[in-house]
C-alpha positions in Angstrom: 87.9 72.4 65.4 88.2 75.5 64.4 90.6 78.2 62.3 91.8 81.8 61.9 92.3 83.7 58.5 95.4 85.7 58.5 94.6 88.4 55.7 97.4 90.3 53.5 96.3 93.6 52.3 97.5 96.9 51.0 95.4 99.8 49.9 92.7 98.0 49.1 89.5 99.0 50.7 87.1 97.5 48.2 88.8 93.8 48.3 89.1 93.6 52.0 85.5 94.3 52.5 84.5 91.9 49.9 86.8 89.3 51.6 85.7 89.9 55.0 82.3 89.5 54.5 82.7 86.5 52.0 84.7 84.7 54.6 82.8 86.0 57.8 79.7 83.6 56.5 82.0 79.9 56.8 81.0 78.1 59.3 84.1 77.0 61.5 85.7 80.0 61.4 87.1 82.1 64.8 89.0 84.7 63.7 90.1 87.3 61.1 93.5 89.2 61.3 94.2 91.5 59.0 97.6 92.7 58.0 98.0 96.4 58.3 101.2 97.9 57.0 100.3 100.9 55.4 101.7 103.6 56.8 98.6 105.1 58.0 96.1 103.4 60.7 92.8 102.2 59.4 90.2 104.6 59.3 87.3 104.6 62.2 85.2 103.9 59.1 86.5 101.0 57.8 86.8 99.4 61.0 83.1 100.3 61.6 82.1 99.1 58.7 84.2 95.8 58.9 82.7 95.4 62.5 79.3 95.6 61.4 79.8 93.1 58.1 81.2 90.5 60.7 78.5 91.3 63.2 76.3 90.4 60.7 77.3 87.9 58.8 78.8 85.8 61.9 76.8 82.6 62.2 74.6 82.5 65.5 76.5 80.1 67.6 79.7 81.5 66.5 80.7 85.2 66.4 83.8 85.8 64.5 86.5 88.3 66.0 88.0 90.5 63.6 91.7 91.9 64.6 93.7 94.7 63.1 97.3 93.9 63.4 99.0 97.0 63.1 102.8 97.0 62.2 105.3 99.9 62.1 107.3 99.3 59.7 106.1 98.2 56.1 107.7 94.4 55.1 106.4 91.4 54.0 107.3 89.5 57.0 104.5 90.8 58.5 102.5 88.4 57.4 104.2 85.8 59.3 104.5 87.7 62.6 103.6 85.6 65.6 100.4 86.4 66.9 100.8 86.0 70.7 96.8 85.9 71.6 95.8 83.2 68.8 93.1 80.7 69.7 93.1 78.4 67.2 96.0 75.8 65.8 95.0 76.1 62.3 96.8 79.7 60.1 94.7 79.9 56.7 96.6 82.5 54.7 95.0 84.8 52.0 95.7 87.6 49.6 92.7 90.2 49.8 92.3 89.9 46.6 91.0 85.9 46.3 88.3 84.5 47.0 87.4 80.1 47.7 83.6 79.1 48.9 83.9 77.9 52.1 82.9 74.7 51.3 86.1 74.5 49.7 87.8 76.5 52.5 85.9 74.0 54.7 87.8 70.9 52.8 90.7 72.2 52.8 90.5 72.4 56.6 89.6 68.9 57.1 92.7 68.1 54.9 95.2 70.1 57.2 93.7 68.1 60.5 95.1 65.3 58.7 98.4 66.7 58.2 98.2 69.5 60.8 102.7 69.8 60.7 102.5 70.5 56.9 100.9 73.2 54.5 97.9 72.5 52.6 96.9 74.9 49.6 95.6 75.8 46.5 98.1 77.4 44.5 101.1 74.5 43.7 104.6 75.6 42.6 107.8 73.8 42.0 111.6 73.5 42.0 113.8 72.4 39.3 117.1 71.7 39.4 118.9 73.9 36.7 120.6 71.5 34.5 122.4 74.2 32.8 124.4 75.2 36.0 124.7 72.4 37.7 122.9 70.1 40.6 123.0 72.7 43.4 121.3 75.3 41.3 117.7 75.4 40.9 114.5 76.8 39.0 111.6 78.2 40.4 108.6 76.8 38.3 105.3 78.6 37.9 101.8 77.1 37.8 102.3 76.1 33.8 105.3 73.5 34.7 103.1 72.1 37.6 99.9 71.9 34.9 102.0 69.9 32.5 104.0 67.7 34.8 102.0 67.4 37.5 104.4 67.9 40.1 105.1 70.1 42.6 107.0 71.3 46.2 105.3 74.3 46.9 101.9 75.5 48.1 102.3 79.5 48.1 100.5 81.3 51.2 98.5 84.1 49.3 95.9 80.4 49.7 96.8 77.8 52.2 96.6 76.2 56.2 99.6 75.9 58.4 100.1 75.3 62.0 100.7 78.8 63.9 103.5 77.5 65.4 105.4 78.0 62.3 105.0 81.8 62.9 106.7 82.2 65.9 109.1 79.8 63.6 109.8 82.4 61.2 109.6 85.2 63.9 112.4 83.7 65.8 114.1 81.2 63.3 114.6 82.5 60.3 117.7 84.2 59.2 117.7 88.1 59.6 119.6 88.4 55.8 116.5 86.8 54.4 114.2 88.6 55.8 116.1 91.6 54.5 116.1 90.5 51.4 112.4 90.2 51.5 111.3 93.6 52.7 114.3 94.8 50.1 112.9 93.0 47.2 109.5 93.0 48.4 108.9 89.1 46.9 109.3 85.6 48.0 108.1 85.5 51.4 105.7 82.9 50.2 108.6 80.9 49.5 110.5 81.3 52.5 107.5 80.1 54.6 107.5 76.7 51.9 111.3 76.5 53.0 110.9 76.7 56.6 107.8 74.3 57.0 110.0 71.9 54.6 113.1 72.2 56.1 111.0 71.5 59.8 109.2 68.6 58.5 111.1 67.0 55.6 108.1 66.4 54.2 105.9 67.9 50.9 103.0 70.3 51.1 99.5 69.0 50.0 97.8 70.7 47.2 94.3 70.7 47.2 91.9 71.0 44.4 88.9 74.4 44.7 87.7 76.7 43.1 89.4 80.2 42.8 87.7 83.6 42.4 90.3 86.5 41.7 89.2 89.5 42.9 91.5 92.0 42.1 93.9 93.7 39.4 96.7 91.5 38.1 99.5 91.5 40.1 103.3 91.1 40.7 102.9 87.8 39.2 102.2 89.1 36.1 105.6 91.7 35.6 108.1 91.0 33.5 110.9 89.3 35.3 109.2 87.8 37.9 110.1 84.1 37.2 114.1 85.0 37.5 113.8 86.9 40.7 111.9 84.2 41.9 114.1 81.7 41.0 117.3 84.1 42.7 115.0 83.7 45.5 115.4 80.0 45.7 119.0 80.1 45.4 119.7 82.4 47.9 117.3 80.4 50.0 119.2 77.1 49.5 122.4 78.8 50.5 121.0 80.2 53.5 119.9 77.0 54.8 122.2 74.6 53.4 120.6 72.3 51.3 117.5 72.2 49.6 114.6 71.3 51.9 111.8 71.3 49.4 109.8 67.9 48.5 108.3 67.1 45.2 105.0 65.5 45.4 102.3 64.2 42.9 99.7 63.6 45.2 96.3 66.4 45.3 93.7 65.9 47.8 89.9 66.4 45.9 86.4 65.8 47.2 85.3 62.9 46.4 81.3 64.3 46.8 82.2 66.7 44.1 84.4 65.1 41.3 82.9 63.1 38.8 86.0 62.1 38.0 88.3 60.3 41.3 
C-alpha cells in the first residue's frame, strides 16, 4: 500500500531540496532514491540537510528513508538501475525539477494498483507512423499532437508509476547497443522504458490528469532538434526490438471528486 520515488537529478541543489521536502509530506510514501551521477559524491551537507527535511516532514506513523544511490559512471540508465533492497512494488519516477501535490501523486497511485503491470503518468506522448517513408517508419509526437488528437502511447518517466520489476527488466533485458546509445546521446531513456513495459505487456500506458508545477530552467525539451532525435530514437528502437510494441490509447483516468466536468 505503499510506494518509492526514484529521483533524477544533476547539479541541482536547490530543486532536489525543494523536491524532497515537497514529497517527504505525502502520506503513503516509503522511500526516496535519489539518482547520483555526478562525478563527485554528495556533500555531508546536503545529505544533512536532506536527512533533516525528511526527519521532519515524515508523517508520524510513517518515517520516510531517503537513499543516495551512487553510480560510477555518468548515463542515463541510471535511472533504471535495479535497486536490489526496494520495499515497495510501486516505482514513481520524477525529474527534480517537477513538482504534483500529493493528492494528485496520491491518485495516481490508486490508478497504478489497478493496473500495477503497466505505467501510469502525467506527461502523454505518441507515435506516428511516417507516411512519407513508409509503414515501418515512425514519428515521435510531442505533447501538441497528443493536445489536438487526443491520443497517445507514451507516458514519459521524468512523471509516472511502474512496477520495479521492470528495472531489473531494463537492467538485465535490454540490449547493450541501446543503452549505448543512450548514455552516447544522452536522450530517450524515457522512451526505451515506454518500449520495454509495452513490448512486456502489449498493452498502452494510462495517462492521468494533475496538476504540474515546473520547478526548474527549461530544459532539453526545449533545444532545437529535439523532436528528430527523438523520433531517430524510435526508429532505432523499433529495429532493435523488432516491431513496434507501443499502443495508442484515448483513455485518461481523472478524479471524479475534482472535475466538474466527467
Amino acid at each position: 500500500g505503499r510506494y518509492s520515488i526514484l529521483i533524477n537529478t544533476w547539479k541541482r541543489y536547490d530543486l532536489l531540496k525543494k523536491s524532497i521536502s515537497h514529497y517527504t509530506s505525502c502520506p503513503r510514501l516509503d522511500s526516496i532514491h535519489i539518482v547520483w551521477s555526478e562525478p563527485d559524491p554528495p556533500s555531508d551537507s546536503l545529505k544533512r540537510y536532506l536527512n533533516h527535511v525528511v526527519r521532519s516532514n515524515s508523517r508520524k506513523d510513517q518515517q520516510v528513508e531517503l537513499v543516495f544511490d551512487i553510480n560510477k559512471e555518468d548515463s542515463l540508465n541510471n535511472r533504471f538501475k535495479e535497486i536490489k533492497d526496494l520495499k515497495t512494488d510501486a516505482v514513481f519516477s520524477i525529474d527534480d525539477d517537477v513538482i504534483f501535490p500529493c493528492t494528485s501523486v496520491e491518485f495516481a497511485f490508486t490508478v497504478w494498483q489497478s493496473a500495477s503491470d503497466t505505467m501510469v503518468g502525467y506527461v502523454p506522448r505518441m507515435h506516428w507512423v511516417d507516411q512519407k517513408k513508409g509503414e515501418n517508419k515512425y514519428k515521435y509526437g510531442g505533447w501538441w499532437s497528443v493536445w489536438w488528437t487526443g491520443t497517445y502511447s507514451m507516458v514519459l518517466s521524468k512523471a509516472a508509476f511502474f512496477h520495479k520489476k521492470y528495472l531489473k527488466l531494463y537492467t538485465d533485458e535490454m540490449p547493450a547497443s541501446l543503452k549505448e546509445y543512450i548514455t552516447k546521446n544522452r536522450n530517450c531513456e524515457d522512451i526505451a522504458m515506454s518500449f520495454l513495459v509495452a513490448n512486456a505487456t502489449d498493452a498502452p500506458p494510462i495517462w492521468v490528469k494533475g496538476k504540474i508545477f515546473e520547478i526548474g530552467s527549461t530544459g532539453i525539451s526545449s533545444l532545437g532538434g529535439h523532436s528528430e532525435r527523438r523520433t531517430e530514437c524510435v526508429n532505432k528502437f523499433v529495429d532493435e526490438f523488432g516491431r513496434m510494441p507501443l499502443v495508442p490509447t484515448v483513455m485518461k483516468a481523472v478524479d471524479s471528486r475534482y472535475s466538474w466536468f466527467w
